[in-house]
C-alpha positions as CSV (number, residue, x, y, z in Angstrom):
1,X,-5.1,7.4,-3.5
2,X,-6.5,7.8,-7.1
3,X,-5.2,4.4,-7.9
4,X,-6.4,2.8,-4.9
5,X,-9.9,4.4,-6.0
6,X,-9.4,2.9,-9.4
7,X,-8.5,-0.3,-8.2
8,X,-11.7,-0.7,-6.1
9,X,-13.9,0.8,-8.2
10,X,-14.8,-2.7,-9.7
11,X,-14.7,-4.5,-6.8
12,X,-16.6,-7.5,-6.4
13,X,-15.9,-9.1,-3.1
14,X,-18.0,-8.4,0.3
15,X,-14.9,-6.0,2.3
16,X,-14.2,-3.8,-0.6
17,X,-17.9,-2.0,0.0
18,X,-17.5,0.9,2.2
19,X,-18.9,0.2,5.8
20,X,-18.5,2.3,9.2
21,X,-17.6,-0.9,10.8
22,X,-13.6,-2.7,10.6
23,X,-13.2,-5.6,8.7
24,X,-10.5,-6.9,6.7
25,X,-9.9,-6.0,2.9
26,X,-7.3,-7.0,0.8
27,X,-7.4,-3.4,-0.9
28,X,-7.3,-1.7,2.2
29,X,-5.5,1.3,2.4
30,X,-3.6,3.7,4.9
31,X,-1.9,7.0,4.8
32,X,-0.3,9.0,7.7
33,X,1.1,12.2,7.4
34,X,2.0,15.4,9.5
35,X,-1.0,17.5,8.9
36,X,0.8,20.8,9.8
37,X,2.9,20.2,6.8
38,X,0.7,18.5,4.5
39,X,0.9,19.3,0.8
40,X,0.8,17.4,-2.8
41,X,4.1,18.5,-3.0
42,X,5.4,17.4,0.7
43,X,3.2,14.2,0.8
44,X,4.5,12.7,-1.7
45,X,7.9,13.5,-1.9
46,X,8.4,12.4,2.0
47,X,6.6,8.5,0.9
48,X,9.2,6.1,2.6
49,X,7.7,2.6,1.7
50,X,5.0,0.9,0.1
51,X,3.9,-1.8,2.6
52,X,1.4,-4.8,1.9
53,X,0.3,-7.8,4.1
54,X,2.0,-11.1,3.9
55,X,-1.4,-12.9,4.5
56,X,-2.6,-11.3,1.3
57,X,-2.3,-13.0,-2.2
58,X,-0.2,-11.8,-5.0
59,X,-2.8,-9.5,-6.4
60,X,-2.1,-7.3,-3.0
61,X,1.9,-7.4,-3.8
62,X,1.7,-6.5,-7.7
63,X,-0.5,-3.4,-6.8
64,X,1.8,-2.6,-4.2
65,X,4.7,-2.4,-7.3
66,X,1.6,-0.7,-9.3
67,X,2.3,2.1,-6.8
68,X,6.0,2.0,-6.7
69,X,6.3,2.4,-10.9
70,X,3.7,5.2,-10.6
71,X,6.5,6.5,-8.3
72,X,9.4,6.3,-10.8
73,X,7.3,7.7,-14.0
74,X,6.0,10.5,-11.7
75,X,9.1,11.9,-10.3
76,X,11.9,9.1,-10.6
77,X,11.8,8.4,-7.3
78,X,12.6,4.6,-6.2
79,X,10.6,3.9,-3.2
80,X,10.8,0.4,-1.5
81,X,8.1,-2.2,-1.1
82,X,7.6,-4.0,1.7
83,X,5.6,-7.1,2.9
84,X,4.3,-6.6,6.5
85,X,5.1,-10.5,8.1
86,X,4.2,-10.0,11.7
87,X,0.7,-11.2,11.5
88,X,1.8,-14.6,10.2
89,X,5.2,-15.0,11.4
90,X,5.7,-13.4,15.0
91,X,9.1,-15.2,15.7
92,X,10.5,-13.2,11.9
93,X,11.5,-10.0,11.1
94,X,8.7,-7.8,11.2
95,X,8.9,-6.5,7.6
96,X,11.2,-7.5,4.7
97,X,12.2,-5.7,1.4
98,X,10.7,-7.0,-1.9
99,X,12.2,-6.8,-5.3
100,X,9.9,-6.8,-8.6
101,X,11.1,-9.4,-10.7
């Protein structure tokens, strides 16, 4: 979350300024855990997948393999990235793995 925080910090465009109302940001951002467990330690070490949105331009995917590097320095761990196709391909799989070249 501290990168996500860095990464907007400089935002320019209109969806990256916090509102109470939905809308649809490229630098959006969602975590879900199991509250009755939740700890740094237990958060981060149970992170299954990076997922971005395929509708979303490149910028989206390299922070998405921003995240997964932080990963390996900070604990070695390798955790997949994935691109989210539903929303513009209903009849595909729903997500699909992603390798940084």
């Amino acid at each position: 979350m501290a990168a996500h925080e860095r990464e907007i910090a400089g935002a320019k465009c209109e969806c990256c300024q916090w509102s109470p109302d939905a809308d649809d940001c490229s630098l959006y951002n969602e975590l879900v855990f199991d509250a009755a467990v939740l700890t740094p330690e237990y958060t981060l070490a149970n992170v299954e997948a990076v997922i971005f949105p395929a509708s979303r331009g490149r910028e989206v995917q390299r922070f998405a393999f921003d995240i997964q590097n932080a990963f390996k320095r900070n604990g070695g761990r390798d955790v997949p990235v994935l691109r989210y196709n539903a929303l513009v391909d209903s009849t595909g799989p729903a997500f699909s793995l992603v390798t940084n070249h």
